[in-house]
SERO-4910 file (N, C-alpha, C, O; in steps of 0.05 Angstrom, whole numbers):
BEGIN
 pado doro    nc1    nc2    nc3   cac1   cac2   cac3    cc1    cc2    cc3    oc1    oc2    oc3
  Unk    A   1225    753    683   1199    741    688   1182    760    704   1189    768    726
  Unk    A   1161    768    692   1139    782    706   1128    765    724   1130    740    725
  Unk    A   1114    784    744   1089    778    771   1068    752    748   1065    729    755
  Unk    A   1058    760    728   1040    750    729   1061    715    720   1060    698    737
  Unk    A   1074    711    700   1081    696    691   1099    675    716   1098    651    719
  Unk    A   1117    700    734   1126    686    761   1100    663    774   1101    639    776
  Unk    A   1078    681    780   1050    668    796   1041    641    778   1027    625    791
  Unk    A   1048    633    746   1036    613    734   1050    596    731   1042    574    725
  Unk    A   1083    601    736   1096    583    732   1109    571    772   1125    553    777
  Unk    A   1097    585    789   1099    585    816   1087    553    818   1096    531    824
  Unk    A   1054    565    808   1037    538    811   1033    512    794   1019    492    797
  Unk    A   1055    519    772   1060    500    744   1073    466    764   1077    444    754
  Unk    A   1075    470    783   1094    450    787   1065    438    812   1065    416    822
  Unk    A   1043    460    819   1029    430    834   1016    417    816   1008    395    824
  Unk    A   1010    424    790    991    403    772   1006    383    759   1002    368    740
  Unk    A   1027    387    774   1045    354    763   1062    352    793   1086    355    796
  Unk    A   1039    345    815   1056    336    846   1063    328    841   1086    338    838
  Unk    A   1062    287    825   1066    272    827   1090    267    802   1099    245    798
  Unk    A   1093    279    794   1116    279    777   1145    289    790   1167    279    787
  Unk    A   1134    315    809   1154    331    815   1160    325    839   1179    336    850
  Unk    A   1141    302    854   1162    285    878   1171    253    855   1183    237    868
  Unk    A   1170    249    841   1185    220    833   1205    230    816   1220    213    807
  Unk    A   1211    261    808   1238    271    788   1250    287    800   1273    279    796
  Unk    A   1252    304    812   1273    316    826   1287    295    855   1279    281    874
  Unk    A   1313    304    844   1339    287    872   1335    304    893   1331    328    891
  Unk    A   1336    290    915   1346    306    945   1364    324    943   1377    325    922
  Unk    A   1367    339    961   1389    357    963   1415    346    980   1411    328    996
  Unk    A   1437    356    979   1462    338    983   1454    335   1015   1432    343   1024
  Unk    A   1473    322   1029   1468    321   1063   1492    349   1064   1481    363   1080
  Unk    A   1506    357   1060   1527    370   1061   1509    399   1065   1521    416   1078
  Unk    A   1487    407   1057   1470    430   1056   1466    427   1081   1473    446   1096
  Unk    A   1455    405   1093   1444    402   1125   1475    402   1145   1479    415   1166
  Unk    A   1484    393   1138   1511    390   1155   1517    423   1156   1522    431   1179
  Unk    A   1517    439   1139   1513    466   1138   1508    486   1162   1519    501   1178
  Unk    A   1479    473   1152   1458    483   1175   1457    480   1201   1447    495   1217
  Unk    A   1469    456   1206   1475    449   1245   1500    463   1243   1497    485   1254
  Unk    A   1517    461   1237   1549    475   1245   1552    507   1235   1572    521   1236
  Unk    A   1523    515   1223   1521    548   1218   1511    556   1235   1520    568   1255
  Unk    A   1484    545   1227   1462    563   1236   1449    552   1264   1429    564   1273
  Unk    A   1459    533   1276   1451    512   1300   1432    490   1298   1422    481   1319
  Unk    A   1427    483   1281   1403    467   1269   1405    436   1289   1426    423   1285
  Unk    A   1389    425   1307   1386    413   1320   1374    408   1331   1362    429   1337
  Unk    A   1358    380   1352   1329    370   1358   1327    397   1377   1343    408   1393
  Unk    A   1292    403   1366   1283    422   1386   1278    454   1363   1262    473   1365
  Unk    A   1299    448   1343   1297    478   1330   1272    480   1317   1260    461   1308
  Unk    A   1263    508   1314   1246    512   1300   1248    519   1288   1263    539   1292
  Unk    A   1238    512   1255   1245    516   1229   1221    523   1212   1206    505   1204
  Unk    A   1216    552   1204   1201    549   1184   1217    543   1158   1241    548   1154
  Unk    A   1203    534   1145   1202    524   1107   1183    538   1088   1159    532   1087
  Unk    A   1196    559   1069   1180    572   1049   1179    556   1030   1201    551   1021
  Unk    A   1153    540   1014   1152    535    996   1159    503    991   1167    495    969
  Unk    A   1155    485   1012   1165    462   1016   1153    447    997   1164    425   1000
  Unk    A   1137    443    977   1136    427    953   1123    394    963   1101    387    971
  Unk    A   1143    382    960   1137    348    971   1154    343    992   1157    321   1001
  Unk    A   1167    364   1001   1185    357   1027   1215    344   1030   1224    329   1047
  Unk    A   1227    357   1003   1253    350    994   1272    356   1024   1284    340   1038
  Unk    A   1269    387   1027   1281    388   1059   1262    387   1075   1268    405   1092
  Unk    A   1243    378   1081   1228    376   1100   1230    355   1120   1227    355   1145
  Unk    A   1235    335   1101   1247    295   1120   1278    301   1126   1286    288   1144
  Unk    A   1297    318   1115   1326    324   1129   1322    343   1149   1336    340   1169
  Unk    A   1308    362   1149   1299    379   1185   1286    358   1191   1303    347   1205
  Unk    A   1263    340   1192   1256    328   1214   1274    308   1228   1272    304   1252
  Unk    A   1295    293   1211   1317    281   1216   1330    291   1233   1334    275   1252
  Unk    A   1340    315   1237   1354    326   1255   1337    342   1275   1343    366   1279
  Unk    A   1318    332   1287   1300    337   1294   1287    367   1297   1286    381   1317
  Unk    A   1277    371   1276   1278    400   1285   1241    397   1281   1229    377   1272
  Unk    A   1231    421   1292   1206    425   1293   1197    446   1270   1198    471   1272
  Unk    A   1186    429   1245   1180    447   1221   1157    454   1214   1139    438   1210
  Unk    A   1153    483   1213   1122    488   1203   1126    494   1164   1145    506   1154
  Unk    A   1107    483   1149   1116    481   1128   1100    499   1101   1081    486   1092
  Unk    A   1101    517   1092   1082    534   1077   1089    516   1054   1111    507   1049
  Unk    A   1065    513   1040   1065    505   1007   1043    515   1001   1024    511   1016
  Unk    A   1039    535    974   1012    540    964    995    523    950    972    526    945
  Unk    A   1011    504    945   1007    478    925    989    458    941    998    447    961
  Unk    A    962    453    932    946    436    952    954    403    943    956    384    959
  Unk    A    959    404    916    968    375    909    996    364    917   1003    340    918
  Unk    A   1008    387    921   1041    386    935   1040    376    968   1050    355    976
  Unk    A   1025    395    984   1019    400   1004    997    369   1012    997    360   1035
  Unk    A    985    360    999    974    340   1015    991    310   1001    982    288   1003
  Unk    A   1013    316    989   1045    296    988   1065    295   1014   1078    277   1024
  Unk    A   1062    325   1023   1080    330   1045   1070    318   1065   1085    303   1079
  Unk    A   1043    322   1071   1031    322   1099   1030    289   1099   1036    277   1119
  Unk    A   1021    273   1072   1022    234   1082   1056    231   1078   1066    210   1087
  Unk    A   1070    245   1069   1107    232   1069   1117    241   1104   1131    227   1119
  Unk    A   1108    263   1107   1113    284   1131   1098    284   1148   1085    306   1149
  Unk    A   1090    263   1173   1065    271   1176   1079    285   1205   1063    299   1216
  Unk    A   1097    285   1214   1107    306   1236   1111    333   1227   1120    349   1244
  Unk    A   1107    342   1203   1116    369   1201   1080    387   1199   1059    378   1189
  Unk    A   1085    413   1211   1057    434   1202   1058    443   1182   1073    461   1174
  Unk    A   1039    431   1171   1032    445   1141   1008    455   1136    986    445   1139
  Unk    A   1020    488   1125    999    506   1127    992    517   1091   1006    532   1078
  Unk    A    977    508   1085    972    515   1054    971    538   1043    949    545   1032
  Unk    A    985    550   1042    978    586   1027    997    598   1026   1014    599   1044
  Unk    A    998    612   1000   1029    635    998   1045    638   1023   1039    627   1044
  Unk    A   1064    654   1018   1078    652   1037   1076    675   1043   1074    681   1067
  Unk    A   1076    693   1026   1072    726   1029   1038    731   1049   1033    752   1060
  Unk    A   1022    712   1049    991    717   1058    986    698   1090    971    697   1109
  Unk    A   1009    684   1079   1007    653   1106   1006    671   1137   1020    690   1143
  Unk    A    984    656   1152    984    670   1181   1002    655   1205    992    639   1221
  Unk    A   1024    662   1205   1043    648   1220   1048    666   1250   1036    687   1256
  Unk    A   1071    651   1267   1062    662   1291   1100    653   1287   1111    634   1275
  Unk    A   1110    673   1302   1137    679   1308   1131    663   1338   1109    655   1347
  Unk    A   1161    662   1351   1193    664   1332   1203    642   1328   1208    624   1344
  Unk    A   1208    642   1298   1232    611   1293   1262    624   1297   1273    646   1295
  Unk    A   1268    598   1305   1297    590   1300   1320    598   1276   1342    608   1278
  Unk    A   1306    591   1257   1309    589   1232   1292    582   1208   1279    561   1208
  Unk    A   1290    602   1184   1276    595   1171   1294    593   1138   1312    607   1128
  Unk    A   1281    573   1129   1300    555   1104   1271    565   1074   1247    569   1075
  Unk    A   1293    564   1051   1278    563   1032   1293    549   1008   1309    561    994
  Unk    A   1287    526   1003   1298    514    987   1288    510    961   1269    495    955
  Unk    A   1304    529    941   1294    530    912   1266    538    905   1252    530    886
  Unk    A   1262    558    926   1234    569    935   1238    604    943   1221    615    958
  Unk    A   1257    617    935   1263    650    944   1247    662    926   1225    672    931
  Unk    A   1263    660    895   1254    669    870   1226    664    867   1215    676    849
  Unk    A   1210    647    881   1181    652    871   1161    668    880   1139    674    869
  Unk    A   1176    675    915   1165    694    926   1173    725    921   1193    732    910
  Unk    A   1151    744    932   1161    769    927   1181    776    949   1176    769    972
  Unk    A   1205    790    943   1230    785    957   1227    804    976   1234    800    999
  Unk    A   1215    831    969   1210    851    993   1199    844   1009   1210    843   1031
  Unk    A   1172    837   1006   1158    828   1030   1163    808   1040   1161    809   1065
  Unk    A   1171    779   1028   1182    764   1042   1211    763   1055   1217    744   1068
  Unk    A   1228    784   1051   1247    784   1072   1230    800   1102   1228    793   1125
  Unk    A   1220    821   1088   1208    839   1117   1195    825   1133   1199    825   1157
  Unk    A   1169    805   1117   1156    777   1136   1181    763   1156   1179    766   1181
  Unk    A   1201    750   1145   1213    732   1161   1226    753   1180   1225    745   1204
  Unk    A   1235    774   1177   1251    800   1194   1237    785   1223   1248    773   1241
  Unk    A   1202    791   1217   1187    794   1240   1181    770   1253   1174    767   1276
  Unk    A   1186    747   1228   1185    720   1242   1209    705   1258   1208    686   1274
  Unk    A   1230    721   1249   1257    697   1259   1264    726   1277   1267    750   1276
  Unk    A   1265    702   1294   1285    722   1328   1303    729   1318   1311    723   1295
  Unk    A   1318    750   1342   1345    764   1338   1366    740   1347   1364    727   1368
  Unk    A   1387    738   1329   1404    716   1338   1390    695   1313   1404    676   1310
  Unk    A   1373    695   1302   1362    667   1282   1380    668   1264   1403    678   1264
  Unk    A   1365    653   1245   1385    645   1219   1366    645   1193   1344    638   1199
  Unk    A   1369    650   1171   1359    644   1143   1375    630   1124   1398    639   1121
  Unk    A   1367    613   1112   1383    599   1094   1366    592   1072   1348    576   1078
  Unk    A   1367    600   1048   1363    601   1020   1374    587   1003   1395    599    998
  Unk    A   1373    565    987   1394    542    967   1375    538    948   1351    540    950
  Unk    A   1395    530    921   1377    528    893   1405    510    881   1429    515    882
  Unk    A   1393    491    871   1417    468    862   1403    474    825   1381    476    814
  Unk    A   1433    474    816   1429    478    793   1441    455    782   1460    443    791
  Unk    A   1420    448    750   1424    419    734   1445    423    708   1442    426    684
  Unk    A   1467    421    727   1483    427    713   1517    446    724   1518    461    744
  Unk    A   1534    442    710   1554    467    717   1580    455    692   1594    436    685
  Unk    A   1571    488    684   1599    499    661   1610    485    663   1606    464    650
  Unk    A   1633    489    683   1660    488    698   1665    453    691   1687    444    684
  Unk    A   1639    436    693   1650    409    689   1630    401    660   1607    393    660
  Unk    A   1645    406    640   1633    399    616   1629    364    612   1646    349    621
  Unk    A   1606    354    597   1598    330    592   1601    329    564   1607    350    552
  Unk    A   1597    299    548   1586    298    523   1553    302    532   1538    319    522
  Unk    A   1547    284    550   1521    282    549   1503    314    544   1483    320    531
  Unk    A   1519    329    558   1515    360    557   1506    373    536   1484    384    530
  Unk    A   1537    369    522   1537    393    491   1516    378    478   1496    391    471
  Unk    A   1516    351    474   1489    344    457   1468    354    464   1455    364    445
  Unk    A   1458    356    491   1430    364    501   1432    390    492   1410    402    493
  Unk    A   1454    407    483   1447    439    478   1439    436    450   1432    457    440
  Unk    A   1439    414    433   1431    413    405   1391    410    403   1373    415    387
  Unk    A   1394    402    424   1358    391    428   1351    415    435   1333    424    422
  Unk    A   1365    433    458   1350    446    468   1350    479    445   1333    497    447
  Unk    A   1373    479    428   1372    492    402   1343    490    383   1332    510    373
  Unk    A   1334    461    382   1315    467    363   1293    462    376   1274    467    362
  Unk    A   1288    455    397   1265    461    408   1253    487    428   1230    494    431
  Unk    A   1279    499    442   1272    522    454   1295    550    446   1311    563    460
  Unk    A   1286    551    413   1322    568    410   1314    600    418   1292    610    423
  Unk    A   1347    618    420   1340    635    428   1352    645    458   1352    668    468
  Unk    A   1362    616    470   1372    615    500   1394    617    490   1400    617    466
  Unk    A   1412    619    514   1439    615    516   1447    590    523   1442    579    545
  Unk    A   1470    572    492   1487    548    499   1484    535    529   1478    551    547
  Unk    A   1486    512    535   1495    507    560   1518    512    572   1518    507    596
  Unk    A   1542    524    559   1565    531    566   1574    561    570   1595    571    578
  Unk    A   1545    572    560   1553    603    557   1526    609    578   1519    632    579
  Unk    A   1512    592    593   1488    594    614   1501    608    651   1518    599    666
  Unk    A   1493    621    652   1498    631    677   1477    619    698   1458    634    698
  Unk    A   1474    600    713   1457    604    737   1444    622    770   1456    627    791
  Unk    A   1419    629    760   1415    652    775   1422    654    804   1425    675    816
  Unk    A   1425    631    814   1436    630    843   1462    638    841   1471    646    863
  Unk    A   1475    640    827   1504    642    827   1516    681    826   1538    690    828
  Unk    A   1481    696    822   1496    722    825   1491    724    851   1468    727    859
  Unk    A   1514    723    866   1509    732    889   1507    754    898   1502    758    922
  Unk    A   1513    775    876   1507    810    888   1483    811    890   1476    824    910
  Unk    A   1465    802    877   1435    802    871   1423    795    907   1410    808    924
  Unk    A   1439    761    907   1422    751    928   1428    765    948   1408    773    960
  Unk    A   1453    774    959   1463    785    979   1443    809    986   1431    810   1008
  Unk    A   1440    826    966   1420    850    967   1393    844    967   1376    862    972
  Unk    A   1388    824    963   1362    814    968   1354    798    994   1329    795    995
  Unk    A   1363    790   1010   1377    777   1048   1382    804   1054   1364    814   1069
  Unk    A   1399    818   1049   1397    844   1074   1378    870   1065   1382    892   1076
  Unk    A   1359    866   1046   1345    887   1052   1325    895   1075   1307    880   1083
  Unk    A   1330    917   1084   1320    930   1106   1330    919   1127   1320    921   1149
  Unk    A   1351    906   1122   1377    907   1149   1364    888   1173   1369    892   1197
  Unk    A   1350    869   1165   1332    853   1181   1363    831   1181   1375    825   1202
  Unk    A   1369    821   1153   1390    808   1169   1418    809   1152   1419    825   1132
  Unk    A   1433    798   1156   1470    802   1151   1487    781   1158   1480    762   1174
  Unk    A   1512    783   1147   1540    767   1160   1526    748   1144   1520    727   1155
  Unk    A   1517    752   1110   1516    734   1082   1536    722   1083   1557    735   1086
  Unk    A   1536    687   1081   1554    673   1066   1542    657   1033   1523    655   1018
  Unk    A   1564    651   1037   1552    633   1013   1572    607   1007   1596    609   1007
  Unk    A   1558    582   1002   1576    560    996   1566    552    976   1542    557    973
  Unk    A   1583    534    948   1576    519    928   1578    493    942   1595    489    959
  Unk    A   1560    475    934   1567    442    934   1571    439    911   1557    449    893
  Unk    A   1589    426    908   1586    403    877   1584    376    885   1594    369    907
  Unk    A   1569    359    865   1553    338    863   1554    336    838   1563    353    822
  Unk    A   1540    302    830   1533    285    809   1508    283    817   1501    286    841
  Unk    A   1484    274    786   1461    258    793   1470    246    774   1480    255    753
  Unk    A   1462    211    785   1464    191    761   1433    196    757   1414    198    773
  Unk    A   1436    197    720   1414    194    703   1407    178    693   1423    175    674
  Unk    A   1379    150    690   1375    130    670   1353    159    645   1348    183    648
  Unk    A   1349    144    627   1336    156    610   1307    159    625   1296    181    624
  Unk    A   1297    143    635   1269    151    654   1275    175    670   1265    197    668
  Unk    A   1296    166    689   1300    195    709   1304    219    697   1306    238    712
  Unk    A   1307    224    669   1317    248    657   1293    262    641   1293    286    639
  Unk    A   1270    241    629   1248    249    626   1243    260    654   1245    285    658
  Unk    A   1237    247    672   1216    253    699   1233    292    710   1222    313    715
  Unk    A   1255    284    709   1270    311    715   1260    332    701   1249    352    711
  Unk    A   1264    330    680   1257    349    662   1235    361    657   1231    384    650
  Unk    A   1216    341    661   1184    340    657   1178    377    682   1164    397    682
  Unk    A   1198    367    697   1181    394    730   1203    416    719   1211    428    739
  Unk    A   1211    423    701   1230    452    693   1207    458    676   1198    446    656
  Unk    A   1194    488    693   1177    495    664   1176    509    639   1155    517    630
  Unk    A   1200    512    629   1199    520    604   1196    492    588   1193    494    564
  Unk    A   1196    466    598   1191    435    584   1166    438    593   1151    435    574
  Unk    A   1157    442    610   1128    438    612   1109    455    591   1087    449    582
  Unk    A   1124    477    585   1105    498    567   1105    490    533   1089    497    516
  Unk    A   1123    475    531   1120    471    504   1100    459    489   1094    438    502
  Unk    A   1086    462    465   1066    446    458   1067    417    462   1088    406    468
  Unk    A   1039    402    458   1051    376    466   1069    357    448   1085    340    456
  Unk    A   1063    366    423   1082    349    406   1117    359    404   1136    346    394
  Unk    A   1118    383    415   1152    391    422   1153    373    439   1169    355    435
  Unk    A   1138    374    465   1141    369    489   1151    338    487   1172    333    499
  Unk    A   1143    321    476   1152    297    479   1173    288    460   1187    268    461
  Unk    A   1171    309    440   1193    312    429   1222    314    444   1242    300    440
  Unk    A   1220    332    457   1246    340    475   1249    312    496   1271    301    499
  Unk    A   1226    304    510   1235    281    523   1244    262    514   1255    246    530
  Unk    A   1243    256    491   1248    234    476   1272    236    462   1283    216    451
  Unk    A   1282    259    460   1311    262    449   1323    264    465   1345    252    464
  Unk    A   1316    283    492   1330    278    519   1345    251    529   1368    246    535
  Unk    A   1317    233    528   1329    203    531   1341    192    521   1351    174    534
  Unk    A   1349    196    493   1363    179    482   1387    185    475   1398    176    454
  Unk    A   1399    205    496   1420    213    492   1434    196    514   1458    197    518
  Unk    A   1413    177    529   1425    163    556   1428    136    543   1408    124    534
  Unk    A   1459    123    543   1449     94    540   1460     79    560   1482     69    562
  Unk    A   1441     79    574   1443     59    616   1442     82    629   1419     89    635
  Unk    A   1465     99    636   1464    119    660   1483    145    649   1494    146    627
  Unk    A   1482    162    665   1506    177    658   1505    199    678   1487    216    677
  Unk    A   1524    199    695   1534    230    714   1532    258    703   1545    271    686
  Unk    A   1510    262    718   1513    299    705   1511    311    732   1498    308    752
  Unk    A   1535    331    724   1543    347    751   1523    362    759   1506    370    743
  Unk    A   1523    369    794   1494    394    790   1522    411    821   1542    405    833
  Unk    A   1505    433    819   1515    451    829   1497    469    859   1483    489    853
  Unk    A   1499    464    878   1473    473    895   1493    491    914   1512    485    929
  Unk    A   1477    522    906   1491    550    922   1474    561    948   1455    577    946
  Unk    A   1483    553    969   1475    553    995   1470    593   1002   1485    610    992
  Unk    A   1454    599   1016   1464    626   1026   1459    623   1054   1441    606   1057
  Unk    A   1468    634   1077   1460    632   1100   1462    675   1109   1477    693   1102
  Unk    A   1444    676   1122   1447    699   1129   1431    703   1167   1411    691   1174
  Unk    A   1445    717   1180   1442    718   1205   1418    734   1215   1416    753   1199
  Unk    A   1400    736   1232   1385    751   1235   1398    779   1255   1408    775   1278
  Unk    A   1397    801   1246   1410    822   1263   1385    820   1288   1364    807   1291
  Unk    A   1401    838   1303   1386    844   1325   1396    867   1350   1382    872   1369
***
């Protein structure tokens, strides 16, 4: 994915806020449980948030009370956060341009790394998170190999004739999952170190509505013409009859701030 195509598909998800807070699931509590017994996460911390969307982690830091300032470039995202959130700072603008003021505690990016530029945004946070902080980076993936479905292999038949050319669902790698990549991408310029990494595994129950609405905010569904487009939702759905468990997979990174 190129700069320019990264930047269109960055902002593909605020012209459907309202889609992309009623279809995407929370993230597990087990991510946050994480974060207090890693990284110290607890009332009083200060947490920035790259890329906070509708505030998926934004209501689990304020839960544990932490004090969140919240970047979203997304104005239609961003004024979801601020009436769901109204204790957190939300500051509207890239994250690479945002005028922020050190030092946090910790700063989190949830399913929000890959859209920023990684050089500058590690060197940004270097200068934003104290010595002794924490960074933590997570991207839950819809789906995992490892636990094959029916509901699955069927959906790789849909997604054959409507977006062919990809790789099977069974032969799919998820990009969170190279961790040489991410690792080298957290310690460049030695800002920070002592990378972990954890998998959660999880279920989302699916009705055929929730699987349209899900799908609707992945944008390679969003890009398709409109008559694919509803095409695919509509075969999507009806691969559901009532509910059905599909595994998802969410790869935590935590990395320490040197100092």
């Amino acid at each position: 994915m190129d700069e320019v195509q990264r930047g269109q598909r960055r902002m593909s998800f605020n012209a459907a806020a309202e889609t992309y807070r009623r279809g995407r699931p929370p993230y597990p509590e087990a991510v946050f449980d994480l974060l207090v017994s890693r990284c110290g996460l607890r009332p009083g911390t200060r947490v920035l948030e790259i890329g906070a969307g509708t505030g998926l982690a934004t209501g689990p830091l304020l839960a544990r009370g932490a004090d969140v300032v919240a970047v979203e470039p997304g104005a239609n995202l961003a004024e979801i956060l601020a009436a769901t959130h109204p204790a957190a700072e939300v500051v509207i603008s890239d994250f690479e341009t945002a005028e922020l003021t050190g030092s946090f505690d910790l700063a989190v990016a949830a399913t929000s790394l890959h859209w920023v530029d990684p050089v500058a945004a590690i060197a940004k946070l270097g200068d934003l998170v104290r010595p002794g902080g924490w960074l933590a980076a997570w991207w839950t993936d819809f789906g995992d190999v490892n636990r094959p479905t029916t509901f699955r292999d069927r959906l790789d038949d849909v997604y054959h004739d409507l977006l062919p050319g990809g790789p099977g669902y069974r032969d799919s790698r998820p990009y969170m999952l190279d961790t040489e990549r991410w690792r080298g991408v957290l310690t460049a310029g030695g800002w920070f170190g002592d990378v972990s990494v954890d998998v959660i595994e999880w279920e989302q129950t699916l009705t055929p509505e929730a699987a349209r609405e899900l799908w609707s905010t992945f944008p390679n569904i969003a890009e398709l013409s409109p008559a694919d487009h509803e095409q695919f939702l509509s075969r999507l759905a009806g691969l559901i009859d009532g509910e059905v468990a599909d595994p998802r997979l969410t790869a935590v990174y935590t990395a320490a701030r040197t100092g």
